[in-house]
C-alpha positions as CSV (number, residue, x, y, z in Angstrom):
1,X,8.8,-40.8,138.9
2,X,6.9,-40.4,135.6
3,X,3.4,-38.5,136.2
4,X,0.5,-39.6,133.4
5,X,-2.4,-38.0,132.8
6,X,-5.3,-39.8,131.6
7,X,-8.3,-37.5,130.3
8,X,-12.2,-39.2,129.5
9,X,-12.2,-40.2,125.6
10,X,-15.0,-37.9,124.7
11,X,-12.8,-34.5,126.3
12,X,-9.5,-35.4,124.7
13,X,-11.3,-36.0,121.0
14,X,-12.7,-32.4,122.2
15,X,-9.8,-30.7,123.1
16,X,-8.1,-32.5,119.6
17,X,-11.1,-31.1,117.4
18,X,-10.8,-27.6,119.3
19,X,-7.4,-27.4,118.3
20,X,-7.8,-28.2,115.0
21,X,-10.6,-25.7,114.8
22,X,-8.0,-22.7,116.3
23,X,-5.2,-23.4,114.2
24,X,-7.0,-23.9,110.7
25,X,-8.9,-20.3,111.9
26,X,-5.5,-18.9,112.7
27,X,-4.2,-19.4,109.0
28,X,-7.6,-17.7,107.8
29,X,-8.0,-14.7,110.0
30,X,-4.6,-13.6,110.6
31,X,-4.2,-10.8,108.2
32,X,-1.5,-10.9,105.4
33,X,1.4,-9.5,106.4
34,X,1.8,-5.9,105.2
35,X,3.5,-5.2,102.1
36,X,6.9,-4.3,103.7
37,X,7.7,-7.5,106.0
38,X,11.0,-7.5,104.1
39,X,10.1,-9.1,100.6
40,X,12.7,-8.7,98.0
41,X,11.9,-7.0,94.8
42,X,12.8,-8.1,91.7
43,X,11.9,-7.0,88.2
44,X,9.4,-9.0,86.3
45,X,6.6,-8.6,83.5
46,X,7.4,-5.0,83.0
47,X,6.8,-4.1,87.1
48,X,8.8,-4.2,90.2
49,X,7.4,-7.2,92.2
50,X,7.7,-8.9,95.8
51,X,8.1,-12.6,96.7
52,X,4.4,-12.8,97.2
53,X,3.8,-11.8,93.2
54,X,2.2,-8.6,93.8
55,X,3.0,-4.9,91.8
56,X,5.0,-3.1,94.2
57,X,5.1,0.9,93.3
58,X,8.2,2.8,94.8
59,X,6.7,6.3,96.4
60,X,9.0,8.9,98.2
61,X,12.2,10.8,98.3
62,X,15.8,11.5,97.5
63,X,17.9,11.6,100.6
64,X,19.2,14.4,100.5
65,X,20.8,17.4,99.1
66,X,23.1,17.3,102.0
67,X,24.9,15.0,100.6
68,X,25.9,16.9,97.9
69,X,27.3,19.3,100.7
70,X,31.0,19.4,102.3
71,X,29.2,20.8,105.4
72,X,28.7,17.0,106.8
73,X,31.3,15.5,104.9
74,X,29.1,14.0,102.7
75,X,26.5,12.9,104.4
76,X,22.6,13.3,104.5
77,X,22.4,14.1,107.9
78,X,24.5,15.3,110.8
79,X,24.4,12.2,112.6
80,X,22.3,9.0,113.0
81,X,19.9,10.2,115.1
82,X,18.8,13.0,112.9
83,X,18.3,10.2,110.2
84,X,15.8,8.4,112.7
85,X,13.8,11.5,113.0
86,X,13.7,12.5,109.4
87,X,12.7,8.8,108.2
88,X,10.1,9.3,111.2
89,X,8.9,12.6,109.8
90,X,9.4,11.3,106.3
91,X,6.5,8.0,106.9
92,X,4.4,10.0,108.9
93,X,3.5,13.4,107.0
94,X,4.0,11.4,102.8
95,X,3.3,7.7,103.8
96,X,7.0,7.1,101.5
97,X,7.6,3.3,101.4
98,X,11.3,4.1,99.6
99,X,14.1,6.4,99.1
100,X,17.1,7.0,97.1
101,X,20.2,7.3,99.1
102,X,22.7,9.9,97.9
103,X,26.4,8.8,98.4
104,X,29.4,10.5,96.3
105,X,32.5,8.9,94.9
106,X,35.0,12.0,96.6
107,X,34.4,11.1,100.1
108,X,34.8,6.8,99.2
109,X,38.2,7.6,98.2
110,X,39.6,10.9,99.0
111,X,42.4,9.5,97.7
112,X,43.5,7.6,94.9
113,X,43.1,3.6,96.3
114,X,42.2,4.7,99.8
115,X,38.2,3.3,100.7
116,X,37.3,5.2,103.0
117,X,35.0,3.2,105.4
118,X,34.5,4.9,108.4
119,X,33.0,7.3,105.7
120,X,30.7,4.3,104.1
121,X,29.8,3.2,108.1
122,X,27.7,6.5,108.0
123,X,26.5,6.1,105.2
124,X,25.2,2.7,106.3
125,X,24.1,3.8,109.9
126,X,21.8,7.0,107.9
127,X,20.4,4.3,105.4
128,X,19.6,2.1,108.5
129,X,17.8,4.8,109.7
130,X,15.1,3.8,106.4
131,X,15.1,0.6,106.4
132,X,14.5,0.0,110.3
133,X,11.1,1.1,109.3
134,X,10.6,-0.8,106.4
135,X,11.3,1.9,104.0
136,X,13.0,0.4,100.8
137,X,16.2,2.1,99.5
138,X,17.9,2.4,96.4
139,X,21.4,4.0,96.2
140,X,22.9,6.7,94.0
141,X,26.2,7.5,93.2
142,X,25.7,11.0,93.1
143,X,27.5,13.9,90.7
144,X,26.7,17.2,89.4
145,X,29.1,19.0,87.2
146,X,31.6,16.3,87.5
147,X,33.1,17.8,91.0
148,X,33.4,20.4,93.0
149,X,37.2,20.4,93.2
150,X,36.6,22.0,89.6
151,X,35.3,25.4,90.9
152,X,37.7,28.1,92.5
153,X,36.6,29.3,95.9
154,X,34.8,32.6,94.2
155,X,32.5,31.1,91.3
156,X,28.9,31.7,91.3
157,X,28.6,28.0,91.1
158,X,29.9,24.2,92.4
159,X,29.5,20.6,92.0
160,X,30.0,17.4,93.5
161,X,30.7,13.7,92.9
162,X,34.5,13.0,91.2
163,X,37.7,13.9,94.4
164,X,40.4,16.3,94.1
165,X,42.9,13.8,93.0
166,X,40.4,12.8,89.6
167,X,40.0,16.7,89.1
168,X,43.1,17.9,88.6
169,X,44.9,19.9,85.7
170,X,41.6,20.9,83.9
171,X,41.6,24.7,82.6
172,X,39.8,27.5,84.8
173,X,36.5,27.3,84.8
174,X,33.7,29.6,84.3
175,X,30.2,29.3,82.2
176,X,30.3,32.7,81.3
177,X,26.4,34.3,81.2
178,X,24.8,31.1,82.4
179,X,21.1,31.8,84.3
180,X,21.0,27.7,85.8
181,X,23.4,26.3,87.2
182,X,23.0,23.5,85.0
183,X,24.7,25.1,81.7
184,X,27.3,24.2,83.0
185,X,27.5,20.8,81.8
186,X,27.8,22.6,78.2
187,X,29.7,25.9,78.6
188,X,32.0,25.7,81.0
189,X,35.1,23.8,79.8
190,X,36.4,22.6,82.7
191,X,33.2,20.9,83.3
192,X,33.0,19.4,80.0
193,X,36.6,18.4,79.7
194,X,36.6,16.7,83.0
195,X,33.4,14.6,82.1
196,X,35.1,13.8,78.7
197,X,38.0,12.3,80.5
198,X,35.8,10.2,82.7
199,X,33.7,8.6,79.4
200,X,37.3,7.9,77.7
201,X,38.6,6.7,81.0
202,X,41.5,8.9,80.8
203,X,44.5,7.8,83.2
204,X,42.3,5.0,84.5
205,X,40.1,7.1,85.4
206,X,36.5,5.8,85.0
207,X,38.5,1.8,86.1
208,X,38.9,3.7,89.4
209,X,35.3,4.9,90.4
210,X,34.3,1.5,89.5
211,X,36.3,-0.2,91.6
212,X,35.6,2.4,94.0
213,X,31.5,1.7,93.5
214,X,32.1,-2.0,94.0
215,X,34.3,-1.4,97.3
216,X,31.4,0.6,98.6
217,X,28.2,-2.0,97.5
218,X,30.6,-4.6,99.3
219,X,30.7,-3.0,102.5
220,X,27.1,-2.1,102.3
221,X,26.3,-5.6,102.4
222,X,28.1,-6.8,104.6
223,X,27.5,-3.9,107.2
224,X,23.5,-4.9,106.9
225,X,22.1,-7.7,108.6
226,X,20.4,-10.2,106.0
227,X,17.3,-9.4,106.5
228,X,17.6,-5.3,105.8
229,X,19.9,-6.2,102.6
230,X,16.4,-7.1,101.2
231,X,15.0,-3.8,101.7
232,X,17.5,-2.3,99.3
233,X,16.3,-2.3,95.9
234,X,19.1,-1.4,93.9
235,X,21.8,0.8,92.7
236,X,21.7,4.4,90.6
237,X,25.2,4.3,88.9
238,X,25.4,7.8,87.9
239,X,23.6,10.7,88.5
240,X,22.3,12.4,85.3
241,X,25.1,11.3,82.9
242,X,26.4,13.5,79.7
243,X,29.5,12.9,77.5
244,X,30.7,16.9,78.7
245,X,31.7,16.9,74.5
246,X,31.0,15.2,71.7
247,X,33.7,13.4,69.8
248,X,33.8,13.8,65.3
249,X,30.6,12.3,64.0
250,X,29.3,11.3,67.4
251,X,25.6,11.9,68.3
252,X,23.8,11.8,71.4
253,X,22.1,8.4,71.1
254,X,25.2,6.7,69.6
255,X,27.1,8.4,72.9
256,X,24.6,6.1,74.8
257,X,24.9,3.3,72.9
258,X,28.8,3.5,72.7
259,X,30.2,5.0,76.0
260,X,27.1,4.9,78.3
261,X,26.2,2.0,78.2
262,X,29.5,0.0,77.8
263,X,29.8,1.6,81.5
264,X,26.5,0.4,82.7
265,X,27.3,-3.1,82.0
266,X,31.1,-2.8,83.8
267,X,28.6,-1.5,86.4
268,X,26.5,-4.1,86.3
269,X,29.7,-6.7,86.3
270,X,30.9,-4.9,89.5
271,X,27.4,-5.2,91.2
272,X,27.8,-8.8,90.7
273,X,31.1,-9.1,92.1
274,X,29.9,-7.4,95.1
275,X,27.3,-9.5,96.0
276,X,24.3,-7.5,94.3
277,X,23.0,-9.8,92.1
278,X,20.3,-10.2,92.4
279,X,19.2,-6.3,92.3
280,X,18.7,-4.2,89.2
281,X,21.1,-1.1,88.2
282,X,18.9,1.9,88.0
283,X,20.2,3.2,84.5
284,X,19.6,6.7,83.3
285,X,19.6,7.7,79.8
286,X,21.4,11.2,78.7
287,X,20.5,13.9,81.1
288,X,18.6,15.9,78.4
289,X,16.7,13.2,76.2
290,X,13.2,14.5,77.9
291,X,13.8,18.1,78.8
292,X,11.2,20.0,77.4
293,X,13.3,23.3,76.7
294,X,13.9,23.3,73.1
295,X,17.5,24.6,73.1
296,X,19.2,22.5,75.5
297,X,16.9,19.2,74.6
298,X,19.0,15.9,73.1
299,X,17.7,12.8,71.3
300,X,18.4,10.3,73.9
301,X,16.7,7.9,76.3
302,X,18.9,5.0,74.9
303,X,17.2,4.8,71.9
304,X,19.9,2.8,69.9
305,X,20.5,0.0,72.8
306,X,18.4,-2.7,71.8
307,X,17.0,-4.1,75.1
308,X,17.9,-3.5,79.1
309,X,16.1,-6.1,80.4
310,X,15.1,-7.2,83.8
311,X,18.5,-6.9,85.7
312,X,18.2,-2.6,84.7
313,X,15.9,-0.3,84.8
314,X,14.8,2.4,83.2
315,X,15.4,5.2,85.4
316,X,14.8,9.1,84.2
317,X,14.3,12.5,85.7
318,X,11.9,14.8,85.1
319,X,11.8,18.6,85.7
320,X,9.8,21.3,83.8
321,X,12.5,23.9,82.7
322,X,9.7,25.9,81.1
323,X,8.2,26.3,84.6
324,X,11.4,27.2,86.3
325,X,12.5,29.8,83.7
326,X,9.6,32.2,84.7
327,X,9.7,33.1,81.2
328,X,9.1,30.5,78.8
329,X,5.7,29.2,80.8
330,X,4.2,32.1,82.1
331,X,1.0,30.4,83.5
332,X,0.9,26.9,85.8
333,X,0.4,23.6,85.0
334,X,-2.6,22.0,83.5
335,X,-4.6,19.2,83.7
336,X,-2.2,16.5,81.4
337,X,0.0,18.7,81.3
338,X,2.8,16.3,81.6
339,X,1.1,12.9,80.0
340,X,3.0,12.8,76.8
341,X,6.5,13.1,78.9
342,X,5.6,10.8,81.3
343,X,4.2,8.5,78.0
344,X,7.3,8.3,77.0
345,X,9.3,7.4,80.2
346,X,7.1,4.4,80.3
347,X,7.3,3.3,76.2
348,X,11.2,3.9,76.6
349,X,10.7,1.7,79.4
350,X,8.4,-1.0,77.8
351,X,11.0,-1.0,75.1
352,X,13.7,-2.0,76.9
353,X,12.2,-4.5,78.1
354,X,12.1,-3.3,82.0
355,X,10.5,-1.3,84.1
356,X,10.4,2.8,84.9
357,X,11.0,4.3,87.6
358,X,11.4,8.8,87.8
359,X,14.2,9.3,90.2
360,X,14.5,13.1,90.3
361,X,11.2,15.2,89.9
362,X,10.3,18.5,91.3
363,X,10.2,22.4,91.4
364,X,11.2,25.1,93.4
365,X,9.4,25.4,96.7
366,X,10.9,29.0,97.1
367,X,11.4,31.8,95.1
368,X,10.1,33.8,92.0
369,X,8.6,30.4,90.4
370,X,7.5,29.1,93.3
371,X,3.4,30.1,92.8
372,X,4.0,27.2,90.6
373,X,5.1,24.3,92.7
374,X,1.3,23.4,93.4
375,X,0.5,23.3,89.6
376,X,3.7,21.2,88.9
377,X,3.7,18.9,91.3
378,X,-0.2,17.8,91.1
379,X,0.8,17.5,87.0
380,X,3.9,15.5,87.9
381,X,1.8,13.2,90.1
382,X,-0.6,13.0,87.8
383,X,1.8,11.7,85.0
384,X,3.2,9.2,87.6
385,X,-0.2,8.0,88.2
386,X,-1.7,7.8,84.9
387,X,-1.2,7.6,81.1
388,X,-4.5,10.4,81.0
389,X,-5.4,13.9,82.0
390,X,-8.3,14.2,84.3
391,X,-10.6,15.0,81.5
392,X,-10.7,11.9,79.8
393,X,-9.4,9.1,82.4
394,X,-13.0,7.7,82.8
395,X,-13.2,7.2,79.4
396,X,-9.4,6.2,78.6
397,X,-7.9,5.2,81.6
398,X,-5.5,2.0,81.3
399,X,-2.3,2.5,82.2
400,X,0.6,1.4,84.7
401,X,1.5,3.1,87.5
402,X,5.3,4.5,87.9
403,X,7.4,5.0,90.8
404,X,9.2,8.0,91.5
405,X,11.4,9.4,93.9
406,X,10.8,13.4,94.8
407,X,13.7,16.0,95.2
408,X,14.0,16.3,97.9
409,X,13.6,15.5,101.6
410,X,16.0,17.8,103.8
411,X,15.5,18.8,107.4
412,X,18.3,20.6,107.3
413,X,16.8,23.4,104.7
414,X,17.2,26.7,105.7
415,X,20.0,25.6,108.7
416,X,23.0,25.1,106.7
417,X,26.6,26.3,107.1
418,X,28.2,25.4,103.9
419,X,31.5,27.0,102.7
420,X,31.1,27.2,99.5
421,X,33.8,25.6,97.3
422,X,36.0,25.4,100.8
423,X,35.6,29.3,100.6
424,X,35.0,30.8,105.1
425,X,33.7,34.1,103.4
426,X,30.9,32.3,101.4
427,X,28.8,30.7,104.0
428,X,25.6,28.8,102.6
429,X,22.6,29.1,104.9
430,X,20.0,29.4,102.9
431,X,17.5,27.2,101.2
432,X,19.3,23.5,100.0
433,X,22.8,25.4,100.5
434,X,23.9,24.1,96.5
435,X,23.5,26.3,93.5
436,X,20.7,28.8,95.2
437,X,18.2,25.7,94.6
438,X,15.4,25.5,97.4
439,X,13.6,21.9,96.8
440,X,13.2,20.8,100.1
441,X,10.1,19.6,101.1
442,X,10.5,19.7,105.0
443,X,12.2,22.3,107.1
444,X,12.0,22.4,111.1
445,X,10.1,24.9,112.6
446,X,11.5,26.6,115.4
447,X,11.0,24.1,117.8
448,X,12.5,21.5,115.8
449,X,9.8,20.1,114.4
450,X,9.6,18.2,110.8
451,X,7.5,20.1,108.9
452,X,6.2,20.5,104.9
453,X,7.1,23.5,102.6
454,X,4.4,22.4,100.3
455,X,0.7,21.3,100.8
456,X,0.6,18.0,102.4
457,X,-2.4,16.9,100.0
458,X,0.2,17.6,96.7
459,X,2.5,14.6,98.6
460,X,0.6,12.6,101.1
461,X,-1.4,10.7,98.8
462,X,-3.2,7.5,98.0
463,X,-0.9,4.7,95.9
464,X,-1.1,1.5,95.2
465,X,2.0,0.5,97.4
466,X,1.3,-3.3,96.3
467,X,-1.1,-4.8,93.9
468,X,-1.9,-8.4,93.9
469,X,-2.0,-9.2,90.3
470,X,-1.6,-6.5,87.5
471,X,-2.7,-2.5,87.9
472,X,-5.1,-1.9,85.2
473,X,-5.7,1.7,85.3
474,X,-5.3,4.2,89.0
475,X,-5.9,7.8,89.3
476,X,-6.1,10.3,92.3
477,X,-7.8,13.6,93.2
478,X,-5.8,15.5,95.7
479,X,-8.1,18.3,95.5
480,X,-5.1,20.5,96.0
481,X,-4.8,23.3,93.9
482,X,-7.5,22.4,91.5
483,X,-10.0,19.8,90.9
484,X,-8.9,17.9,87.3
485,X,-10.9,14.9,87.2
486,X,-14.5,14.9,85.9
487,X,-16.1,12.4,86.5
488,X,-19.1,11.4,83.9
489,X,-21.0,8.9,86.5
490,X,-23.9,11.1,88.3
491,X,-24.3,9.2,91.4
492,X,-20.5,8.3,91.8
493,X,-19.9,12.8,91.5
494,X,-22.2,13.5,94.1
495,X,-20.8,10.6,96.3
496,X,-17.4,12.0,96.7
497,X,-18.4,15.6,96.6
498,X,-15.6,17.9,97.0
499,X,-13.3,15.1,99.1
500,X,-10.4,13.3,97.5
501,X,-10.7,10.0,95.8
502,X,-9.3,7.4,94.6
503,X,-9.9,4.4,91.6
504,X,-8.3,1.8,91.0
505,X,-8.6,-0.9,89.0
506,X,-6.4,-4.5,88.8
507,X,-6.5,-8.0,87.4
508,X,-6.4,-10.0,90.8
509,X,-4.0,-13.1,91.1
510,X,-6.2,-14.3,93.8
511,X,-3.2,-14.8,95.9
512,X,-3.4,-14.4,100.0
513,X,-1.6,-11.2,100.4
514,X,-3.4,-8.5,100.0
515,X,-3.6,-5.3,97.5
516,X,-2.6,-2.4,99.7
517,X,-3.0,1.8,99.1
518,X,-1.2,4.2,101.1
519,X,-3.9,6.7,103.3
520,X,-3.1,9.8,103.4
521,X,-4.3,12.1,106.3
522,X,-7.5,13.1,104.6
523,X,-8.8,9.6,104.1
524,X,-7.9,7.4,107.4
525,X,-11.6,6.4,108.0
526,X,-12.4,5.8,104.3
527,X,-15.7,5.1,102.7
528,X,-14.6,2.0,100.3
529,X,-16.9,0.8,97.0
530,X,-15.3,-2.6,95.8
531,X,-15.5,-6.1,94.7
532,X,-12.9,-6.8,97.2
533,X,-13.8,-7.0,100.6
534,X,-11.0,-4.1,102.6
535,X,-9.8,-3.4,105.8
536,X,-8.8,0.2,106.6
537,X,-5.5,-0.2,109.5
538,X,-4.2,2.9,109.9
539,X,-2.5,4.5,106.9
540,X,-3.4,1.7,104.9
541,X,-6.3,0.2,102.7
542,X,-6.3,-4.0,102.9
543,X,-8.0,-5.3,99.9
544,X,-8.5,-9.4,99.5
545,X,-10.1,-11.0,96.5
546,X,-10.3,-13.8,94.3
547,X,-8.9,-13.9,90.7
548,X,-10.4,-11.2,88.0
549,X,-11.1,-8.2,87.5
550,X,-11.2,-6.1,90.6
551,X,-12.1,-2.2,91.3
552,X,-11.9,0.5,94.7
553,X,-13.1,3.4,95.0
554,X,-11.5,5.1,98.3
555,X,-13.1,8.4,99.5
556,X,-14.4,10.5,102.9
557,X,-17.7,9.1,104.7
558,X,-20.4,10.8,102.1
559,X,-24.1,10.8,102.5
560,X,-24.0,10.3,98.6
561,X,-26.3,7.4,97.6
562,X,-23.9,4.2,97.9
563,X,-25.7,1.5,96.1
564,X,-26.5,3.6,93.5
565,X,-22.8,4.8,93.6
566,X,-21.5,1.3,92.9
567,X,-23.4,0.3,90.6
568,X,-22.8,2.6,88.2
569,X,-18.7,1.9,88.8
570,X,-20.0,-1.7,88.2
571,X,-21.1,-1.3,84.8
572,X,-18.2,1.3,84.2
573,X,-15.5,-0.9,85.4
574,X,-16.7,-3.8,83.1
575,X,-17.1,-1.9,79.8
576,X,-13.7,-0.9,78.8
């Protein structure tokens, strides 16, 4: 029996219009998604950007030292589940929307030919442990000093990245009176000869960790479901590359141009092959190029390549050697202390026709130069932020915003058991267990806890996580440390007082998602000024607009005078 309902004229054309009504309300009210709902990135214009055309900047850390570590087998973490809770720990206490994910060519094939993939199904189960939250990843093939099959059991130092079987037959090492572990890469010679080999490709050497790399991309995609492939960014080929020596009449910049990036592109052909297409390689120039210690600095930063473009990008480091020496900078950081190295990341960048990102950054959080680590990493941010010390940002302050990943995020800091160089009677415990470095950001407190080794203002901070349009200029006052910005606009000083603040300014595409800033802990119930109208949820800042020029200013509740506040950022945010 078929049962018919028959309603009056008059209630159906209601019940019609009523629908209608909820459905065209639904597509207007229902907030834009939020800037990770698993939008691929791709390079264009000069920016990373999503499949909704906004300016995504790439905030957090590298994952981890461990992985530099024998102790587990490679690995950032002991198991999964102390991945889960360091990516917890990681979003909660920094707001980090990315990481890059350390993985090392000795434990893909231990031996010559041999994948090992039960070894690559951790290291997909850890990065999971990211991306289940919507944090984006980028890998890195990970070396330092070539290996650490090159070091006897006694040195004072080690390595990591190249196995046994590629580091055999080189002479006995030592660096002789070296103060960083890093002069190495010049003075010891079975460091340098090693690393020559691999550039030359000696016995096939260099064909192998590229076929190696592409066996690993392969079974990271396929181990992912579809939708968390997206959340990976791309791929770091090489960690901080150097020819080892120099062959007759060779420079540094024609090293790049002839051996460096010959490999980038058999990289870049491999990526392909894999599957990875449509990601960018993370390319890094010559390890010294921007090292601001005279004596071991290099012309570099792929000067003599002609263009990258948008299938690479630009990817440096950035450490103050000065700082860490103790000697050479006695003092802290300053105000702009950093702008003209950070200028230059992002001219090399525009250049070569791509974007920047600064993959390694940092300073000792530990240690006799470690009264520093405030001062350095407010200047780092500050370079990463703007193209303009505090002092003059109001009156100069266009510039794009860079990405960067910190070193380094390791809850295992201060826990390890590392025999060094396979050596039982030289346990590692201390610090980041490689090289007597302590960069860690987190430790766990006795209870277990995730917790900071630095001020949680210096690294839970307020950044444009997604800009719908084109950033204009951006700039944020921790208020750790010191107070660098001065700001000339009366009424806009006494509005944020002594609390941290945030400006930004963008060229709006008008497009439905939103603009969105990270909230740190200090601003979660913001006082906003803008032409867009926002919506605070959480750690976030929502802001909606039309096309144009836009502005925010993001600060704590203030009994400041707001009208007058905004009018003066009205007339500022116009003039330039």
């Amino acid at each position: 029996m078929r049962i018919s309902f028959t309603f009056p004229k008059a209630a159906a054309m209601r019940r019609a219009v009523l629908l209608v009504v909820l459905f065209l309300f639904s597509l207007v009210v229902t907030p834009a998604r939020a800037e990770f709902d698993g939008s691929e990135l791709r390079v264009s214009g000069g920016v990373f950007r999503d499949e909704h055309g906004r300016e995504v900047v790439l905030r957090g850390f590298n994952v981890s030292g461990t992985a530099k570590l024998a102790e587990y087998r490679g690995l950032p973490f002991a198991n999964t589940s102390d991945a889960r809770r360091s990516a917890q720990a990681m979003k909660q206490l920094t707001g980090a929307n990315a990481v890059r994910f350390l993985l090392t060519w000795a434990w893909i094939e231990p031996q010559r030919g041999q994948i090992d993939h039960t070894y690559l199904d951790g290291v997909t189960a850890q990065l999971r442990a990211f991306t289940d939250l919507g944090v984006r990843v980028y890998l890195d093939f990970h070396q330092d000093l070539y290996s650490r099959h090159l070091f006897n059991k006694d040195s004072w130092y080690t390595g990591d990245g190249a196995p046994a079987w590629a580091a055999s037959g080189y002479p006995k090492e030592s660096c002789g009176i070296c103060v960083h572990w890093g002069q190495n890469m010049k003075n010891n010679n079975a460091v340098t000869a090693a690393t020559y080999d691999f550039w030359h490709n000696r016995n096939g050497v260099q064909d192998s960790f590229v076929n190696a790399a592409g066996e690993a991309l392969k079974h990271v995609k396929q181990a992912l479901p579809a939708n968390e492939f997206k959340l990976v960014v791309g791929v770091d080929p090489l960690n901080e590359p150097y020819a080892g020596k120099y062959d007759a009449g060779q420079t540094s910049q024609t090293w790049e141009r002839d051996l460096l990036m010959p490999f980038y592109q058999r990289f870049r052909a491999e990526m392909d092959e894999a599957g990875w297409t449509a990601k960018p390689a993370f390319v890094e120039p010559l390890v010294f190029w921007n090292q601001n210690v005279d004596f071991f600095a290099e012309p570099g930063g792929l000067a003599l390549v002609p263009s990258l473009g948008e299938r690479f990008v630009f990817n440096a480091h950035f450490y103050d050697g000065k700082a860490q020496s103790g000697v050479l900078m006695p003092g802290k950081a300053g105000d702009g202390q950093y702008t003209q190295a950070f200028g230059t990341i992002r001219d090399r960048a525009r250049a070569l026709g791509t974007t920047a990102i600064v993959s390694e950054f940092g300073h000792p959080v530990s240690g006799f130069t470690s009264d520093k680590t405030p001062s350095v990493l407010k200047a780092i941010y500050q370079g990463l932020d703007s193209t303009a010390p505090g002092a003059r940002w109001w009156s100069a302050p266009r510039g794009s915003v860079v990405s960067g990943s910190q070193w380094h995020w390791d809850t295992n800091y201060g826990r390890h058991r590392e025999l060094m160089n396979d050596n039982p009677d030289k346990v590692k415990t201390d610090g980041d267990a490689m090289n007597d470095e302590h960069f860690s950001a987190v430790k766990l407190d006795a209870a277990g806890n995730a917790v900071l080794t630095v001020d949680r203002a210096l690294v839970d901070r307020v950044y444009p996580q997604a800009v719908a349009g084109t950033t204009l200029a951006f700039t944020y006052e921790d208020r750790a440390y010191q107070t660098w910005q001065q700001v000339p606009l009366p009424n806009v000083r006494a509005l944020v007082g002594s609390a941290p603040f945030a400006v930004i300014v963008w060229d709006s595409n008008g497009g439905t998602a939103p603009t969105e800033l990270h909230l740190p802990q200090s601003l979660r119930s913001p006082l906003v000024i803008s032409s867009a109208t926002s919506t605070a949820q959480a750690d976030k800042l929502l802001l909606t607009s039309g096309p144009g020029r836009q502005f925010a200013l993001v600060t704590a509740p203030s009994g400041g005078n707001v009208a007058a506040a905004e009018a003066e950022i009205r007339q500022w945010y116009v003039s330039w």
